[in-house]
N, C-alpha and C positions, 0 to 999 in steps of 0.2 A: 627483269620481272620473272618470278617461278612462276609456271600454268603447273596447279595441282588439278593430277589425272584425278577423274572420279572413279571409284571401285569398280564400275561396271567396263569402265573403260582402257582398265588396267590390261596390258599383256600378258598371257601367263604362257609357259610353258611346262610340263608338265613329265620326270625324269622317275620311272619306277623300278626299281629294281627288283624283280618277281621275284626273285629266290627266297631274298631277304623275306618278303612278307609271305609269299608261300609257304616256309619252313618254320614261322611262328605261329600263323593260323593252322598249321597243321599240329605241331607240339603242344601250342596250347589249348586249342580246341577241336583237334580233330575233325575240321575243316576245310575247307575251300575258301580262298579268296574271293569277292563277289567287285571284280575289277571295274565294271558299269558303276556302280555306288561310289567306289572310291574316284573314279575319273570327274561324277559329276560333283564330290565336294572338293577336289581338287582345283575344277575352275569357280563352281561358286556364282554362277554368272555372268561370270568376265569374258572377257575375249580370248579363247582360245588360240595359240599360236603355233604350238607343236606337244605334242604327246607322242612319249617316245618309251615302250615296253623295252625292258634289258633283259634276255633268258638267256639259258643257258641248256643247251641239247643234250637229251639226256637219251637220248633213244628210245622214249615211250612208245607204244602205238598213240595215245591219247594225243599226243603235243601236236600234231598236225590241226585238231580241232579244235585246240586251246587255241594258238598259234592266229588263225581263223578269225575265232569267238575276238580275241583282241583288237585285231583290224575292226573288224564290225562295229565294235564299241566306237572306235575313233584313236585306235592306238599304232602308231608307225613301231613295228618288230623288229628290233634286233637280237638277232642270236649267235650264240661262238661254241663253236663245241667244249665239250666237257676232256677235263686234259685228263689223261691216266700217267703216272709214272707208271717207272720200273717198278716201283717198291711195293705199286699197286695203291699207292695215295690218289686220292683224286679232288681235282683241283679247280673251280671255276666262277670265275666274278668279272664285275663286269665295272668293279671301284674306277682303274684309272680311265673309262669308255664312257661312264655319267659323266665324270669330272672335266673331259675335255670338251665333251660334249655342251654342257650347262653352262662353259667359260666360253666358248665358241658363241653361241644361241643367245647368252645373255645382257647382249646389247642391245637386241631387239626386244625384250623384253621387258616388262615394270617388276612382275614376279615370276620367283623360280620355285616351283613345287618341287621339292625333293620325298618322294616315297619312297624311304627306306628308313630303319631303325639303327643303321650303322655308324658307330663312331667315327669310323674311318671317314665318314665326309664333311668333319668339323672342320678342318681347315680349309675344303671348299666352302662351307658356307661362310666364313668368315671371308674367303677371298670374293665372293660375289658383292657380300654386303657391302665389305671396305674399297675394294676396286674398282667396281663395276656396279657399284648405286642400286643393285638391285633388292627387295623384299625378298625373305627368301622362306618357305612356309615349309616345314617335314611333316610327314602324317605315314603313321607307322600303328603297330602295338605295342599301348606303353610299356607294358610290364616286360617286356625284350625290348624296347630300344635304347639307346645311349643316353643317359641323363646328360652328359652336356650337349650333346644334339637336340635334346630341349631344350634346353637352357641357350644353345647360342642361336637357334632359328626366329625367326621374328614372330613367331605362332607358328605353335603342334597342336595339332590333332588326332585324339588318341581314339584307334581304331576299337581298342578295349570295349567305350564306353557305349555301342550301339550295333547290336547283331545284325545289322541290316550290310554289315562289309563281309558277313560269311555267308556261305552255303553249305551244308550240310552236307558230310563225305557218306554216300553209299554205304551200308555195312558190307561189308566181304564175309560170302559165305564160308562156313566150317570147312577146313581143308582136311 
């Protein structure tokens, strides 16, 4: 006999990769992420089971109170520094850190919230769904994220379509 979970009683956890949605709210709207908003449609009402923020250190003065502001919401922070070559390229993600992560966590879970617009996590989501029985939901900005990261997640949600996931960036005065 299958016992179907009810929605409320679904597991979620809950996988964000700040860069990614930082650096489209900032390109396309000249904003801030409003990571409270996105946390609360990411569980939905369901049972929270882990939320896990991916950054990347960048040496700001800011990022200590971002860093902060995250925990507060209900977000567990992980950070890696930002890599510099020789060449002066600089380098840093956090792709194979969600992916082990979300494969590890995902037994305990019903659903996997993946927050990122990147392609690159199409074969995780396929390996959650097909191996590991899990839902697996992405919530990004449409117009930057990977159409078959649509297309293979079990529901997106597109940050585009309701300004309540920004906040308005400060203008910076005249230099």
């Amino acid at each position: 006999m299958v016992v179907q979970v009810t929605q409320r009683e679904q597991r979620v956890g809950v996988f964000v990769d700040v860069q990614n949605l930082y650096y489209s709210a900032k390109h396309l709207y000249n904003s801030k992420v409003n990571f409270n908003e996105v946390l609360k449609t990411a569980v939905a009402g369901r049972k929270l089971t882990r939320a896990i923020a991916y950054t990347i250190r960048a040496e700001m003065k800011e990022e200590a109170t971002f860093y902060h502001a995250l925990t507060t919401i209900g977000f567990e922070v992980k950070t890696k520094d930002l890599q510099i070559f020789f060449s002066g390229m600089k380098k840093g993600d956090w792709d194979i850190g969600i992916a082990m992560d979300a494969i590890e966590i995902a037994p305990k879970l019903d659903v996997v919230v993946l927050i990122s617009g990147d392609g690159d996590f199409v074969p995780l989501v396929q390996h959650l769904k097909r191996a590991l029985g899990c839902r697996v939901e992405a919530i990004a900005f449409g117009s930057s994220a990977s159409g078959k990261l649509k297309e293979e997640a079990d529901h997106f949600t597109d940050l585009d379509q309701n300004k309540k996931y920004l906040i308005k960036r400060a203008e910076k005065a005249a230099e």
